[in-house]
C-alpha positions in Angstrom: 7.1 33.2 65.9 3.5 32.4 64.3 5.2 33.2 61.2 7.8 31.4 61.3 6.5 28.6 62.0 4.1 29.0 59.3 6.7 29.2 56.9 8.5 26.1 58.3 5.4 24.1 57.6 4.7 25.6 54.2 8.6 24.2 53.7 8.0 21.0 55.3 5.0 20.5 53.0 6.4 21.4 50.1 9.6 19.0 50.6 7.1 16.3 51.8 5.3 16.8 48.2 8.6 16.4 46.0 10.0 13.3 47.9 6.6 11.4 46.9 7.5 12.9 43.5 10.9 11.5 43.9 9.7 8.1 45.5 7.0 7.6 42.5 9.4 8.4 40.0 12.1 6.0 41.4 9.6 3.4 41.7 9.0 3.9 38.3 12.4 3.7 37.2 12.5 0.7 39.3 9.9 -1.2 38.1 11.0 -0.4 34.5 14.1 -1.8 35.3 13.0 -4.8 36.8 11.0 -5.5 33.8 14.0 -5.2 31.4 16.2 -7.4 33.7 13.2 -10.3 33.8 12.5 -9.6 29.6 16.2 -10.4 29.1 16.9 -13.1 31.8 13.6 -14.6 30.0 14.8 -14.4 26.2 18.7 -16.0 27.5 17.0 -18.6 30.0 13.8 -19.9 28.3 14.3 -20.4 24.6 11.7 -22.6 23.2 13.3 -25.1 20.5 9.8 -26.1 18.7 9.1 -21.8 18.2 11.5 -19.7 15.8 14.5 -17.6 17.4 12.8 -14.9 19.3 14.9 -11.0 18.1 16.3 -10.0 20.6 15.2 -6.9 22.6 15.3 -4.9 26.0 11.8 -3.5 26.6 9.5 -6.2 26.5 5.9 -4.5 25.1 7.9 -2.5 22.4 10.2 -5.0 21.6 11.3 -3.9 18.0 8.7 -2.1 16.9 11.0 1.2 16.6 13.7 -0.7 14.5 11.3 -2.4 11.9 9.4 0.8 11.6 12.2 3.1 10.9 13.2 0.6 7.8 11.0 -2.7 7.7 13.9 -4.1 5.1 17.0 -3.5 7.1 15.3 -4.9 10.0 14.5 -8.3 7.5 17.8 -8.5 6.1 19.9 -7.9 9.7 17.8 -10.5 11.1 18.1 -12.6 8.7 21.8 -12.8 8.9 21.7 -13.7 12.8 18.9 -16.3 12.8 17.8 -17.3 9.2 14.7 -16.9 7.5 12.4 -17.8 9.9 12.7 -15.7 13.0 9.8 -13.8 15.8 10.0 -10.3 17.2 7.9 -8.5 19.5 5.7 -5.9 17.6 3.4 -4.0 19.9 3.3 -6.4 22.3 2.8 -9.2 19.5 4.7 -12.0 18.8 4.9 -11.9 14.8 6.9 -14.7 13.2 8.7 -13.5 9.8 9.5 -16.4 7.1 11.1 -14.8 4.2 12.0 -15.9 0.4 9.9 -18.1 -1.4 9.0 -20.6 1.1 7.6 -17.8 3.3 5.7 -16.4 1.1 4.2 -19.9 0.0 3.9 -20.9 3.8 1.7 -17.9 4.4 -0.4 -16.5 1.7 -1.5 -19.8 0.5 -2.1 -20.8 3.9 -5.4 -22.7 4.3 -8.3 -20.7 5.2 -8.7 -22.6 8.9 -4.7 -21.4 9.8 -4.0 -18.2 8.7 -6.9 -15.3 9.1 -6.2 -12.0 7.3 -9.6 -10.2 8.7 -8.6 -10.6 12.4 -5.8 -8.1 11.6 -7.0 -5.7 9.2 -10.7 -5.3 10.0 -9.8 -2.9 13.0 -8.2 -0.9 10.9 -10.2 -1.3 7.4 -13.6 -1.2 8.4 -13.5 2.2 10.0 -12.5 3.5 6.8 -13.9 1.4 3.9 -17.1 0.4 5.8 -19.5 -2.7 6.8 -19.9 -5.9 5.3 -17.2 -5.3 2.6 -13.9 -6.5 1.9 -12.6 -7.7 5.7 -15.7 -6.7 7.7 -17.5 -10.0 5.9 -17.0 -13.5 5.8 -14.1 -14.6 3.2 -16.7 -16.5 1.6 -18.5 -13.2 0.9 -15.6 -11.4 0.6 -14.3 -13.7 -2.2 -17.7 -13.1 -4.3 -17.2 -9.5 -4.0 -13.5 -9.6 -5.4 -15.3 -11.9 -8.3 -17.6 -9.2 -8.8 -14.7 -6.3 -9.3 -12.2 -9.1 -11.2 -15.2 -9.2 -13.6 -15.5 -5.9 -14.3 -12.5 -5.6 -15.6 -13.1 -6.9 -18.8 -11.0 -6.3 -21.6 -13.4 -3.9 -23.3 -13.3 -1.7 -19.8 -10.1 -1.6 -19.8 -9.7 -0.3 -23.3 -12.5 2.5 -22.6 -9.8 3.9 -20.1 -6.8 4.3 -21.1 -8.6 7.4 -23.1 -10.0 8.9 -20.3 -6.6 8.5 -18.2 -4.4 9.9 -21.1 -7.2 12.9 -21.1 -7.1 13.5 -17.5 -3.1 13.8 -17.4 -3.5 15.9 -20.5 -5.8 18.2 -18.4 -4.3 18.1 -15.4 -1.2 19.3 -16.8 -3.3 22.3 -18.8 -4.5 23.5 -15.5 -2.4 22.6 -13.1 0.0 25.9 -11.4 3.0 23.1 -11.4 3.1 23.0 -15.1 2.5 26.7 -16.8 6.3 27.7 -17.7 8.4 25.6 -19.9 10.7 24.5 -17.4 10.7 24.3 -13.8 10.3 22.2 -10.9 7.3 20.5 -9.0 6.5 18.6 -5.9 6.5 14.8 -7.5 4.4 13.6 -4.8 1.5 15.9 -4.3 1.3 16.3 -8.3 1.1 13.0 -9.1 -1.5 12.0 -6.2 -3.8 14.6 -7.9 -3.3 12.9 -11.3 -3.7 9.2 -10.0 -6.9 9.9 -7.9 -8.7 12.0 -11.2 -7.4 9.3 -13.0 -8.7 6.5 -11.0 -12.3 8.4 -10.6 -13.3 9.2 -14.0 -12.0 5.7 -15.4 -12.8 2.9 -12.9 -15.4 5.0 -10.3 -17.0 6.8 -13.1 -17.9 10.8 -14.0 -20.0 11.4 -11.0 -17.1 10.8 -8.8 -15.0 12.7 -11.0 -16.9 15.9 -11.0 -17.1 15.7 -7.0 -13.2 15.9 -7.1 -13.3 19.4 -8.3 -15.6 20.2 -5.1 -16.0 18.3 -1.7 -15.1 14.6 -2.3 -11.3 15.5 -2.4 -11.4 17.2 1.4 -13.8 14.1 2.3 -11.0 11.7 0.5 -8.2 13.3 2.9 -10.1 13.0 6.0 -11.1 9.4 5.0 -7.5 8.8 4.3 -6.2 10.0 8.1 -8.2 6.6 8.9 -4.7 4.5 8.0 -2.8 7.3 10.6 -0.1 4.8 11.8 -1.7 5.2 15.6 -4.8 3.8 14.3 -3.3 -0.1 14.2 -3.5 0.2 18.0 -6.3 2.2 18.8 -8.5 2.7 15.9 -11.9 3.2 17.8 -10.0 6.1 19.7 -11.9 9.4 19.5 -9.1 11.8 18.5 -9.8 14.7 16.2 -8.6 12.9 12.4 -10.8 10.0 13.8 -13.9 11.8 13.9 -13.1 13.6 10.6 -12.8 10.0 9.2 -16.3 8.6 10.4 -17.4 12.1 9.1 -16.2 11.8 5.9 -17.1 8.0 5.9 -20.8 8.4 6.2 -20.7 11.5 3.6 -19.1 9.5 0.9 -21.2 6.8 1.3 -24.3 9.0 1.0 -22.4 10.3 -2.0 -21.9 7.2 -3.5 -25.6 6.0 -2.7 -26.9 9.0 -3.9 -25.5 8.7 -7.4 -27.0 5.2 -7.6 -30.2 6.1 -6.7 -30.2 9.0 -9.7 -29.0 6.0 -12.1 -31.4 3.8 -10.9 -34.3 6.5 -11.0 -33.0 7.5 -14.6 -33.2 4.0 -16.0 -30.7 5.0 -18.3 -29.2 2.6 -19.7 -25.1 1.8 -19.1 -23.1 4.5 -20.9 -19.3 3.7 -19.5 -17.9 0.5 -17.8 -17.1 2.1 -14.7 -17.5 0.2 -11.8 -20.5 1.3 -10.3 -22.8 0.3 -13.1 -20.6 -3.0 -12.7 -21.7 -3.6 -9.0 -25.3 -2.9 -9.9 -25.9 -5.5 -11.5 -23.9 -7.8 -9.5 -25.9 -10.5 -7.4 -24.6 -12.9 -4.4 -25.1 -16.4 -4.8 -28.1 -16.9 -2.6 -29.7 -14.5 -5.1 -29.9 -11.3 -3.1 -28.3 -8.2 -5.2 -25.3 -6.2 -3.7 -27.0 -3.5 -1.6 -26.3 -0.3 -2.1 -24.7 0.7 1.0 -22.2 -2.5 -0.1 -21.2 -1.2 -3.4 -21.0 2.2 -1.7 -18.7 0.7 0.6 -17.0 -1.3 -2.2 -16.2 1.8 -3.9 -14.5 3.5 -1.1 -12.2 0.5 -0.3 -11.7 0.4 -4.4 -11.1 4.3 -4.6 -8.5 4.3 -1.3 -6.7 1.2 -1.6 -5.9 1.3 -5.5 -5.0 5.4 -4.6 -2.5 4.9 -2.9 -0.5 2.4 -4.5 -0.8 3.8 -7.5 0.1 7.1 -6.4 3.2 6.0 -4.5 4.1 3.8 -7.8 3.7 6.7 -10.3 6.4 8.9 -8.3 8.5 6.3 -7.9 8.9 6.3 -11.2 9.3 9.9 -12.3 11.7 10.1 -9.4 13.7 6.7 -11.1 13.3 8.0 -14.7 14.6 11.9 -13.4 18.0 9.9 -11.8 18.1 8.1 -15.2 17.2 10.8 -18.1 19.3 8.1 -21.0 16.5 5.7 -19.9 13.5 8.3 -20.3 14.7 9.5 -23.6 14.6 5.5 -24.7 10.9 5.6 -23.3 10.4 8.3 -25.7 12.2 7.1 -28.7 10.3 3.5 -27.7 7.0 5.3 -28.8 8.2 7.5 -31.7 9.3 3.4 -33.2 6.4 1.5 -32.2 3.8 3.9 -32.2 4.7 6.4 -35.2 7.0 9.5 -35.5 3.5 11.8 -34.8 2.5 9.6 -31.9 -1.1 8.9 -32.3 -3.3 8.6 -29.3 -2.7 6.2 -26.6 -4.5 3.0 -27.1 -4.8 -0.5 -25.0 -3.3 -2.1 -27.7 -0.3 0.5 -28.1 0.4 0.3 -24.3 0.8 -3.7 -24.6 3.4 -2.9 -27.3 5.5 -0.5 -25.3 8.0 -2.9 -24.0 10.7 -0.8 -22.1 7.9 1.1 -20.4 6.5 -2.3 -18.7 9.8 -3.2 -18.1 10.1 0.8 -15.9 7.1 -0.3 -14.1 8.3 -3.5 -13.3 11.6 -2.7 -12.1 10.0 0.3 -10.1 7.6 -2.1 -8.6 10.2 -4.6 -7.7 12.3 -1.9 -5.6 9.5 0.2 -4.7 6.4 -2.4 -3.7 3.7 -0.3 -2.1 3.4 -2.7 0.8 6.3 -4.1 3.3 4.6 -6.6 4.8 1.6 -8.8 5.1 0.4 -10.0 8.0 -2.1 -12.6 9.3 -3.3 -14.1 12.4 -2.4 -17.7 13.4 -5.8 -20.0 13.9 -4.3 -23.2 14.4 -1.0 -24.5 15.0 1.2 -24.7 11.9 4.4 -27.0 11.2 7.5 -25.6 9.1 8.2 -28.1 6.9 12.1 -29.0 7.1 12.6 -27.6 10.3 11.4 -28.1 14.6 9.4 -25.5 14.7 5.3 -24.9 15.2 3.7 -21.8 14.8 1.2 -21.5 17.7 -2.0 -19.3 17.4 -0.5 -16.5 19.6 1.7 -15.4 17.3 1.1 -13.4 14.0 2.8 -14.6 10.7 4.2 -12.1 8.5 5.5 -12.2 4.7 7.8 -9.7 2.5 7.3 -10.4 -0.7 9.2 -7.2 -1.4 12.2 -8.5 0.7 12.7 -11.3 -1.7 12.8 -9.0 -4.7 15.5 -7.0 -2.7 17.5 -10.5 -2.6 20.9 -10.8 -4.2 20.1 -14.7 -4.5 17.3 -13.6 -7.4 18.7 -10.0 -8.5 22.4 -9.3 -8.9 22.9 -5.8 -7.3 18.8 -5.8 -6.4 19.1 -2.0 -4.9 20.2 -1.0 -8.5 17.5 0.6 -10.9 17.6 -1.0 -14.1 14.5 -1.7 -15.9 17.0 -3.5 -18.9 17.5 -6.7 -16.2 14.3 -7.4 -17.4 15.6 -8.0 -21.0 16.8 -11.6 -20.3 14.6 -13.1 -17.4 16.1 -16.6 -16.1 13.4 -18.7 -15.4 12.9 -18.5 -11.6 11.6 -14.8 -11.6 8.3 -15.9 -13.4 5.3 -17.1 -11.6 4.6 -20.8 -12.3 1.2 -21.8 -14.6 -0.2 -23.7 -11.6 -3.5 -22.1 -11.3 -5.9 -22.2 -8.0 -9.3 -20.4 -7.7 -10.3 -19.2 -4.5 -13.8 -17.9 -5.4 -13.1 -15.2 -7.5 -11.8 -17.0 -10.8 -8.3 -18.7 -12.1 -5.1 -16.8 -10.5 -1.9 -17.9 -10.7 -0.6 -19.4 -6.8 2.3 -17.4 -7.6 4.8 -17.6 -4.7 7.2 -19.6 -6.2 8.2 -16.6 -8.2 10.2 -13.9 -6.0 8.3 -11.2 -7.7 5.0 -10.8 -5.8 4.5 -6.8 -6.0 0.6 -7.4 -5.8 0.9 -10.6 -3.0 -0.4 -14.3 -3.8 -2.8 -16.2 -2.3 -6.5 -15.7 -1.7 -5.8 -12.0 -1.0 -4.2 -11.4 -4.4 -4.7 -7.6 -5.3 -7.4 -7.6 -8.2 -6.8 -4.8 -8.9 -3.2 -5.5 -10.8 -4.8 -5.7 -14.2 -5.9 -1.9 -13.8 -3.0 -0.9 -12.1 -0.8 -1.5 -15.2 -3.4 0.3 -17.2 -3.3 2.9 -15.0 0.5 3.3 -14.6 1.4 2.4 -18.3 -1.2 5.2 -19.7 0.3 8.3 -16.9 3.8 7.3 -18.1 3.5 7.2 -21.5 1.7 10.4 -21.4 3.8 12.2 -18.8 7.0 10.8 -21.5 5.0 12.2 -23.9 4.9 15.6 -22.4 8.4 16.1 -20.6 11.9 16.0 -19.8 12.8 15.7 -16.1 16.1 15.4 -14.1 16.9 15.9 -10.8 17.0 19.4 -9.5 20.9 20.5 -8.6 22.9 18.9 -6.2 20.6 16.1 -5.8 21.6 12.5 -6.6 19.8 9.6 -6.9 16.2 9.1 -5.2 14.6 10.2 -2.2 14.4 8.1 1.0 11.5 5.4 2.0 8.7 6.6 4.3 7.5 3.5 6.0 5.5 4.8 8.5 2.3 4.0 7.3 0.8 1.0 5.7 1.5 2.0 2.1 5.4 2.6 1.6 5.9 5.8 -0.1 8.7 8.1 -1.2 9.5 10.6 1.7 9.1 14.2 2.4 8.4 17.0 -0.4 10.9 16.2 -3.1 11.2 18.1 -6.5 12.4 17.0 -10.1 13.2 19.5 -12.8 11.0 19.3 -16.0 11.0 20.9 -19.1 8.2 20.5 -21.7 9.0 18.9 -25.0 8.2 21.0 -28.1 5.1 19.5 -29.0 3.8 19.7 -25.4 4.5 23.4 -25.4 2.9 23.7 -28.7 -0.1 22.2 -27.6 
């Protein structure tokens, strides 16, 4: 009987156990329910006619996150058709406002400094990666002098010393690299042409220092660095999870790196022999007279190194993946060079690149479909009227712009989603950026936003880098042109699909081209 009763308690405590399982989880259920009922009730009863038309969703912290992750453009475009250009939806838990077209893109990145902040949104994010006291870890006053310092050193003579050392690096890399020893074949597009952009990028505009680390540690310390913009990391950046620890790791090592090598320049007193960057920065002085310290341009040369990666990188493989779906239009780039440049096409120069006008015509038709960022964001400081319409902005809600959703617009491109660099042969007017100039700090740029072609933004947070990223993109083309045929491998039509899951856009997955090495490329 002592048994059994024994066992009838063990039962008794063992059903007890699962109903508060059962009660907890039902609770649960219930209370997500209840919040989905009051989040819709709230959106249908409580509509606020001075604030733009909220999306509509069912879970009230998510909102549609999921939706304009999965495809930031379709998300645009569909809302667009139910509520206009100006609508809000929940991100994270965020109200962000989206204003699209030209207007937006006015309305927001030439917003005055005192109602739109970019620093609040970014820093989180940025800082942990690139660094203190640079780029949005600063003041924009400060911030603005250190963009003047970089815009500067791109002079027109730097710029010429590179696209040398970039065709020589693609030159190389092709030599060496296991993608390229048969005649014919296939390679990985994106992980070959990341290699190329970042040997590229270091030996031209970060100098041969940097360049000779990439053959060591610095590219292992560049990928842990780079697990910093990990998708996770807009939310919970200070988190300590494994690829976060890596990056603070690899943070303070390339700093030292970076530190180190201007302490051997400055210990040399050599004098400058290239007009990479770093010799640029050392010499650079704020204007209360103090010189950039040299943790700054340390920290300046990261943000420099990572941001201009992976644009470029996504940018160059968009266009070997366009130019492999459209091999009539590489064999023009081709002939383009045997006309302009001579039938034994000398080596690339500045000058020859400016004369290669279908190839600037690739990149800028890549660029339009393929811009490296979605969206820009910034943080509402004071409340801000929409001209022509009831609404305010208030300072709880975040303001993004897609400059990359008006170049997707019918309204500006007939068939936009269509590849063809040749649109570009008869530009109407309202696809140019307008003369009127503005100077935020950091020299005379163009405001920009009335054109629908922003690929680098407008505004006070106009990429600086654009001049070098032309340079940069031109010279790999030309050379790759140079070098091969490609077309897509069998069965495969087309390009691949957009990852948007981090903050750089990017083509997805591991996706192959064929190639085939031109005769003088296999003579060689």
């Amino acid at each position: 009987m002592a048994l059994l009763a024994a066992i009838l308690e063990r039962i008794c405590e063992h059903c007890s156990a699962q109903s508060i399982w059962v009660l907890a989880g039902m609770g649960l259920l219930s209370f997500v329910a209840l919040s989905v009922v009051l989040n819709v009730l709230h959106q249908l009863l409580f509509k606020n006619p001075k604030e733009p038309p909220v999306v509509f969703h069912w879970f009230p912290f998510i909102g549609s996150t999921i939706s304009y992750g999965m495809d930031p453009y379709k998300f645009f475009f569909d809302c667009r058709k139910k509520y206009g250009d100006i609508f809000t939806f929940i991100l994270l838990g965020k109200k962000t406002t989206v204003y699209l077209g030209t207007k937006g893109n006015d309305f927001i990145l030439n917003g005055k400094l005192k109602d739109v902040c970019a620093e609040e949104v970014y820093s989180p994010l940025t800082t942990p990666v690139f660094g203190r006291n640079v780029v949005y870890d600063c003041p924009n006053s400060k911030l603005m002098e250190q963009k003047k310092f970089v815009k500067f050193g791109l002079t027109s003579e730097a710029l010429r010393s590179y696209v040398h050392l970039i065709t020589k690096e693609v030159e190389d890399f092709v030599k060496a690299s296991p993608f390229f020893q048969s005649p014919k074949g296939t390679f990985d597009v994106c992980k070959a042409i990341a290699e190329i952009t970042i040997y590229t990028a270091s030996r031209s505009l970060q100098g041969k220092e940097v360049r000779s680390k990439f053959d060591s540690t610095f590219a292992g310390l560049y990928h842990d660095l780079d697990m910093g913009f990990a998708p996770i990391n807009f939310m919970l950046p200070w988190a300590p999870l494994p690829h976060n620890r890596k990056r603070d790791a690899a943070q303070k090592k390339m700093t030292e790196t970076y530190m180190e090598i201007i302490r051997e320049r400055r210990k040399a007193g050599s004098k400058k022999d290239s007009e990479d960057m770093v010799w640029n920065l050392m010499s650079c002085v704020y204007k209360d007279g103090t010189p950039v310290p040299d943790e700054e341009i340390a920290h300046m040369m990261i943000a420099l190194l990572m941001a201009g990666q992976h644009s470029s990188s996504s940018t160059a493989s968009w266009i070997i993946f366009r130019l492999a779906s459209r091999p009539d239009i590489l064999e023009e780039l081709y002939q383009e060079q045997i006309r302009v440049l001579g039938p034994d096409l000398p080596p690339l120069t500045y000058e020859g690149l400016q004369k290669l006008d279908l190839q600037a015509k690739v990149i800028k038709e890549t660029l339009r479909i393929h811009a490296p960022i979605h969206s820009i964001i910034r943080a509402v400081k004071n409340p801000m009227p929409v001209e022509g319409t009831p609404y305010v902005i208030p300072t709880s809600h975040n303001l993004l712009s897609s400059p990359g959703a008006s170049s997707r617009s019918p309204e500006y491109f007939p068939n936009p989603m269509e590849w063809n660099p040749h649109r570009w042969d008869d530009v109407s007017a309202n696809t140019e950026e307008s003369d009127d100039q503005v100077d935020y700090g950091y020299g005379m740029v163009s405001k920009g936003t009335n054109s629908p072609y922003l690929p680098f933004g407008a505004g006070r947070h106009r990429c600086i880098g654009e001049q070098f990223a032309y340079v940069q993109l031109g010279a790999i083309t030309a050379t790759l042109v140079r070098m091969f045929k490609f077309k897509n491998v069998p069965g495969v039509e087309g390009v691949p699909e957009t990852d948007y899951s981090s903050l750089f856009s990017k083509p997805f997955g591991k996706s192959k081209v064929q190639y085939e090495k031109r005769e003088q490329a296999t003579k060689a």
